[in-house]
C-alpha positions in Angstrom: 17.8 3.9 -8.0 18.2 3.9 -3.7 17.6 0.2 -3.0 15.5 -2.7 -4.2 13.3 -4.6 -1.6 11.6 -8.0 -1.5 9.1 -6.6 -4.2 9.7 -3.2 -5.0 12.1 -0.6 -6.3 13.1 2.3 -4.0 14.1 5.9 -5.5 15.3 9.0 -4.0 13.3 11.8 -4.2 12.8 15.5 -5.0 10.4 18.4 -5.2 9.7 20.5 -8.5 8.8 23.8 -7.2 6.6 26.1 -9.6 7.8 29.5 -7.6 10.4 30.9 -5.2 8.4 31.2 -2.5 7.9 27.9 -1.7 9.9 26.2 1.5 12.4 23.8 1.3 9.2 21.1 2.7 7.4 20.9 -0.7 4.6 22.4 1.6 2.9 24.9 -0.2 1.2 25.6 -3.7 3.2 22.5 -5.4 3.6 19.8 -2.8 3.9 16.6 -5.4 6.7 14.6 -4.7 7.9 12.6 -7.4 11.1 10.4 -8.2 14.2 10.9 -10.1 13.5 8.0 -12.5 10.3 6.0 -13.1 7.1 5.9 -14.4 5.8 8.8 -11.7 8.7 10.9 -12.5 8.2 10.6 -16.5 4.5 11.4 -16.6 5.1 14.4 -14.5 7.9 15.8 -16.1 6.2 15.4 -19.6 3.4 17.7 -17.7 6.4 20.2 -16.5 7.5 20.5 -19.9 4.5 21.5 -21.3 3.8 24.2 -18.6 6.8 25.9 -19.8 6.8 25.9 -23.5 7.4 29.6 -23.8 8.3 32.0 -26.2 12.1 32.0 -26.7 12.8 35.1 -24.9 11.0 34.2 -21.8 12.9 31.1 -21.5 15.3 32.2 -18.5 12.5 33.7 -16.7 10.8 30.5 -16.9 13.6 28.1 -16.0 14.1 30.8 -12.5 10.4 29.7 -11.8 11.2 26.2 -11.5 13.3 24.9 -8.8 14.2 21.3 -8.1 14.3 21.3 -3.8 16.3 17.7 -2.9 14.6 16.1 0.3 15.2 13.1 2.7 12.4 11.4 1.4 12.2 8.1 -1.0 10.0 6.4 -2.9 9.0 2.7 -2.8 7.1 1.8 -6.2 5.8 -1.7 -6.9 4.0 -2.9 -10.0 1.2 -5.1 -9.4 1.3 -8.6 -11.4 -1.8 -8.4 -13.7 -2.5 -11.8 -13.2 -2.5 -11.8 -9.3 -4.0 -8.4 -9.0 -6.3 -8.6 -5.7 -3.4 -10.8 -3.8 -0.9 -7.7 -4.9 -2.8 -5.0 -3.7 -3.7 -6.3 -0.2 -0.4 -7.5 0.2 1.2 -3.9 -0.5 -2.3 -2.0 1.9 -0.7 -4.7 4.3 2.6 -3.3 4.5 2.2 0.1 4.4 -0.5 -0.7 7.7 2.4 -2.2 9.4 4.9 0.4 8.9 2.3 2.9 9.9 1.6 0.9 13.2 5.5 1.1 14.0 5.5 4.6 12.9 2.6 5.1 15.7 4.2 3.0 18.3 7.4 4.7 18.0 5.6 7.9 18.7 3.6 6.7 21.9 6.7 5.6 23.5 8.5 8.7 22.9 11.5 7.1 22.1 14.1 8.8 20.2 14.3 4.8 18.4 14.0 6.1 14.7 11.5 3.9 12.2 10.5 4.6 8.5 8.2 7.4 8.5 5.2 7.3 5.7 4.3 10.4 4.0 2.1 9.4 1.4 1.0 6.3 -0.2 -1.4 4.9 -3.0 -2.1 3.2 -5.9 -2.2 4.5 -9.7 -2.1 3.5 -13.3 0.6 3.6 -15.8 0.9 6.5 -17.8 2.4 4.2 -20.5 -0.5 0.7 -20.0 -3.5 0.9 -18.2 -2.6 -2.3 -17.5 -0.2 -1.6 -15.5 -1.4 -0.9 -11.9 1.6 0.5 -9.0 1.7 1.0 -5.6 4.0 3.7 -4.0 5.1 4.6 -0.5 6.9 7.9 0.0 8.9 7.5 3.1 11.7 9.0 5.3 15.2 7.9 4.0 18.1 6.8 5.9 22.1 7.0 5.5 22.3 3.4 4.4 22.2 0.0 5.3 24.0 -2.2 7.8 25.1 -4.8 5.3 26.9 -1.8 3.7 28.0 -0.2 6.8 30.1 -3.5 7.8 31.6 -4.2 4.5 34.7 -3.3 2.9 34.5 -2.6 -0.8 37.7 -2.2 -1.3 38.5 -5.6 0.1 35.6 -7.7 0.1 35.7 -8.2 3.6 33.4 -7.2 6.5 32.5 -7.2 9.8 32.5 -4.4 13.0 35.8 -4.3 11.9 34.7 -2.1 8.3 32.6 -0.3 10.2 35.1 1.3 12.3 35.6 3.9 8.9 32.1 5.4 10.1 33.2 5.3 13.8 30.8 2.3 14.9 33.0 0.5 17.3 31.3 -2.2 20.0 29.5 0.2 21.9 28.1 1.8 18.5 27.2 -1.6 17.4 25.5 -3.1 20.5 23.2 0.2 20.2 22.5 -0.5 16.5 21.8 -4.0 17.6 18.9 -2.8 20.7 16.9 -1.0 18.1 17.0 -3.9 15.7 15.7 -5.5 18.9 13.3 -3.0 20.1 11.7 -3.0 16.1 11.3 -6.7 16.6 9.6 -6.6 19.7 6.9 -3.7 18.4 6.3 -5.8 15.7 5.4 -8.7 17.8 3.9 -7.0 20.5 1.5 -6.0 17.3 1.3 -9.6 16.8 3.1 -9.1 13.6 6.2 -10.7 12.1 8.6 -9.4 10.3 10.1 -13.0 8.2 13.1 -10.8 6.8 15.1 -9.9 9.5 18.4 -9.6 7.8 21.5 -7.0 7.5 20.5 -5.8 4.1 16.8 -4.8 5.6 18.4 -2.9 8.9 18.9 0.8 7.7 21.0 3.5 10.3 20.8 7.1 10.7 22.7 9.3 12.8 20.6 10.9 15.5 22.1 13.4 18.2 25.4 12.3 17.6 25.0 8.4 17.8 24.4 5.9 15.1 20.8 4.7 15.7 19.0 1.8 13.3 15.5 1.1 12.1 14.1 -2.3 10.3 12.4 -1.8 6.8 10.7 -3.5 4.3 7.9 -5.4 5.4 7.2 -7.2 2.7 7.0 -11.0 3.7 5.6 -9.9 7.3 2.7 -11.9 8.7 0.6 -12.3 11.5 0.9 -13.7 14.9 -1.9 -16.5 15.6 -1.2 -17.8 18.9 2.5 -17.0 19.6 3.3 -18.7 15.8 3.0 -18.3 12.5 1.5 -19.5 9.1 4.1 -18.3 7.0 7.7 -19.9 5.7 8.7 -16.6 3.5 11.9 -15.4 4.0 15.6 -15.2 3.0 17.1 -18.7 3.0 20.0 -18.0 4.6 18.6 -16.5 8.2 15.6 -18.9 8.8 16.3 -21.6 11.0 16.9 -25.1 10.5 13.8 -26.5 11.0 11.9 -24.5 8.6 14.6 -24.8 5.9 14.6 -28.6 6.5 11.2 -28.6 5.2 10.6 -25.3 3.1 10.5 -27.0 -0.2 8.4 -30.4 0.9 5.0 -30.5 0.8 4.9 -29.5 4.5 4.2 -25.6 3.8 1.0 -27.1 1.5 -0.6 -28.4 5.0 -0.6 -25.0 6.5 1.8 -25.9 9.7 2.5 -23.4 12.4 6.0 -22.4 13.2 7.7 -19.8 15.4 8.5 -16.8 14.9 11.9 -16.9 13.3 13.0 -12.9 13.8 14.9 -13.7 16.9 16.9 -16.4 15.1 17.6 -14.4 12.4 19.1 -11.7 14.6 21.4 -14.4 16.3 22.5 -14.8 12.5 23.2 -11.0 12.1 25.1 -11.1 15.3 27.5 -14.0 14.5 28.2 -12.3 10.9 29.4 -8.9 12.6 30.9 -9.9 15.9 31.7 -13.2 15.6 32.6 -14.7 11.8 31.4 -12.7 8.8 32.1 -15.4 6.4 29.7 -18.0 7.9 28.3 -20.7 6.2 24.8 -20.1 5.5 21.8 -21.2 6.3 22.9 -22.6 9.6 21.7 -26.5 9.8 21.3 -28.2 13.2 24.6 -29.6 12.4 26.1 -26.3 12.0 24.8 -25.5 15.6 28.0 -27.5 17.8 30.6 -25.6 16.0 29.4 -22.1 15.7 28.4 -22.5 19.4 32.2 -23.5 20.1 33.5 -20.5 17.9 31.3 -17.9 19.4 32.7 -19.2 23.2 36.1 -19.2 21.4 36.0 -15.2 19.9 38.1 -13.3 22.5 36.9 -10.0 21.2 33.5 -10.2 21.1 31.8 -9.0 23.7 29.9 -10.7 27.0 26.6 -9.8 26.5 26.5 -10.8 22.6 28.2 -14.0 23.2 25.2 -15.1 25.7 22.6 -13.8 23.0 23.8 -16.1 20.3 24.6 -19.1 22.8 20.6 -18.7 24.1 19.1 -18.2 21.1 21.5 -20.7 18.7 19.6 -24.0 19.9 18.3 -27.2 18.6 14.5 -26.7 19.8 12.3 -23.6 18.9 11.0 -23.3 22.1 14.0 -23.7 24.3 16.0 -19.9 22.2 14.7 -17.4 24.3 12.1 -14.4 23.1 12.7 -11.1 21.9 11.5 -9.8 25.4 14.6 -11.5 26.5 17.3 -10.5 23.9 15.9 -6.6 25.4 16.2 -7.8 28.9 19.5 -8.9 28.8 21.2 -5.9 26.9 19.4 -3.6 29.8 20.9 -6.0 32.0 24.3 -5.8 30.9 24.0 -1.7 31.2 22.2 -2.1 34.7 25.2 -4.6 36.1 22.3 -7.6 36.2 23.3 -9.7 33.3 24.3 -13.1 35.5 21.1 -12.7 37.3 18.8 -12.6 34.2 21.2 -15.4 33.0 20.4 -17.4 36.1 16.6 -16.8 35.5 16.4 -18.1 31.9 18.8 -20.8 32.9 16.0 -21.9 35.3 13.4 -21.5 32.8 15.0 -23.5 30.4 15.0 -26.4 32.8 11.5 -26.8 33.0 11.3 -27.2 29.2 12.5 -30.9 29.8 8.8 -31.7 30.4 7.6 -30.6 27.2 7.3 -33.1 24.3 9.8 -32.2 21.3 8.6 -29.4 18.9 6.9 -30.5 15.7 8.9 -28.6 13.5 12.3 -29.9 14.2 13.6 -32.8 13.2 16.6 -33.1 16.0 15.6 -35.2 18.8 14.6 -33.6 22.4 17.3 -33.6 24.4 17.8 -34.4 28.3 17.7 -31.3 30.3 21.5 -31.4 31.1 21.9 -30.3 27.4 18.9 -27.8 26.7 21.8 -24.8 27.7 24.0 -25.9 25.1 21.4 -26.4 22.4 
């Protein structure tokens, strides 16, 4: 198995190729792509093996007709819960419309930004129950992950420090980090969002000789109504306070809005590699005096992070600033601008002093004078 998602299992793929003159593509006469393992993989190779039950002397003749072609391609498969059927099934048409909206975004801005590409998709029956319904994306596949890219196995530890092994230094990293950013943005300029925003769902690739990075699994995404959302999903430890302070009440049963939390959850990526990778998570407002201190505190990090995390590690939703900023600023910093951008938020964030406290936080608003430090 690759990788397991929020709801499904991920498996690398190959093609089984009936002659030799078939490309290396799988384009041709036998295009099937199947998995190494899994239901798929099983029912087709019982097929295979029935093509070539041949007489014993033709054996080798046979065997040189079949070739196994390895491609960069992977497999998501996820079996549908009998019982919740309908729910399953648009959930999973859901996010394979989402990735293919990124996919096309991607390709209107002619970026070089790299994003899961879908080749096929559907849903079929078990070859073993009929019971058992799956759905299965066949998708582009990446080196690995960025959890894995900033951890140590050998020690246990991580941080941009382990990644240095795969020659991601700063630079590297702040690169990785405006594509995570850029992903986020498409997302929500889709009015989508993505609700698991975390290392573990950030996957990199080298492309023309620099690490570049591309947000999967889409899951627990959900749509933008009115700049918020209706959903609480999401891994524990990167939502923000005020939706963990009332995840498990009866809150969530009253259908509440809350704010997008992807731009929270990247200030949570950004303290585990830059600043302190053993973190205590989730944050809690209490959390939110010390980790601001820390981050001020960590000589090495860089500028234009620190400012990130200290703008977007705040007390009230609506005084962290947007992903439209997080892009602005890290083109500032290249352009020489970042104290002027700075200044303009700064500004912004003044004004907010007239608006009455957010509903889904249960710190108290704040006097102006304190809105920059949280």
């Amino acid at each position: 198995m690759y990788g397991e998602g929020s709801y499904g299992k991920v498996y690398k793929c190959k093609v089984v190729s009936k002659n030799q003159g078939e490309n290396s593509e799988g384009k041709g006469p036998l295009s099937k792509t199947k998995v190494k393992k899994g239901f798929v993989g099983d029912a087709r190779k019982k097929r295979a093996n029935k093509r070539l039950t041949v007489q014993k002397g033709h054996r080798e003749e046979a065997w040189n007709m079949k070739r196994v072609i390895q491609v960069n391609k992977v497999m998501k498969i996820i079996e549908f819960s009998e019982d919740r059927l309908e729910r399953d099934i648009d959930k999973f048409e859901k996010e394979v419309s989402i990735m293919k909206t990124v996919q096309h975004a991607v390709e209107e801005q002619g970026d070089v930004l790299p994003c899961v590409q879908v080749y096929d998709d559907g849903i079929v029956r078990s070859v073993r129950s009929v019971r058992s319904v799956f759905g299965f994306i066949v998708m582009s596949m990446f080196t690995q992950d960025l959890f894995d890219t900033v951890k140590d196995d050998n020690s246990g530890r991580y941080g941009i420090n382990c990644s240095m092994k795969y020659g991601i230094g700063y630079p590297q990293m702040i690169i990785i980090f405006t594509d995570i950013a850029k992903h986020i943005k498409i997302l929500h300029d889709n009015r989508y969002a993505h609700n698991d925003v975390k290392l573990e769902n950030v996957m990199i690739i080298k492309k023309e000789g620099q690490w570049r990075a591309a947000l999967i699994d889409f899951g627990l995404a959900s749509t933008i109504v009115d700049q918020r959302i209706n959903s609480l999903a999401g891994t524990t430890a990167y939502l923000p306070p005020e939706i963990n302070n009332h995840r498990y009440s009866i809150r969530p049963l009253l259908n509440i809005k809350v704010d997008p939390h992807d731009v929270w959850a990247y200030a949570v990526m950004l303290i585990e590699v830059f600043v302190n990778p053993r973190v205590q998570l989730p944050i809690g407002h209490s959390d939110i005096p010390d980790l601001r201190r820390s981050t001020e505190q960590k000589e090495d990090c860089p500028p234009v992070v620190k400012n990130l995390i200290l703008l977007i590690l705040k007390y009230r939703p609506e005084s962290r600033i947007s992903i439209d900023d997080v892009l602005e600023i890290l083109s500032a910093e290249e352009s020489g601008t970042l104290q002027e951008v700075l200044d303009r938020i700064a500004e912004r964030d003044v004004g907010l002093a007239s608006l009455p406290p957010s509903s889904d936080t249960s710190s108290p608003a704040k006097p102006w004078w304190k809105l920059w430090g949280g």
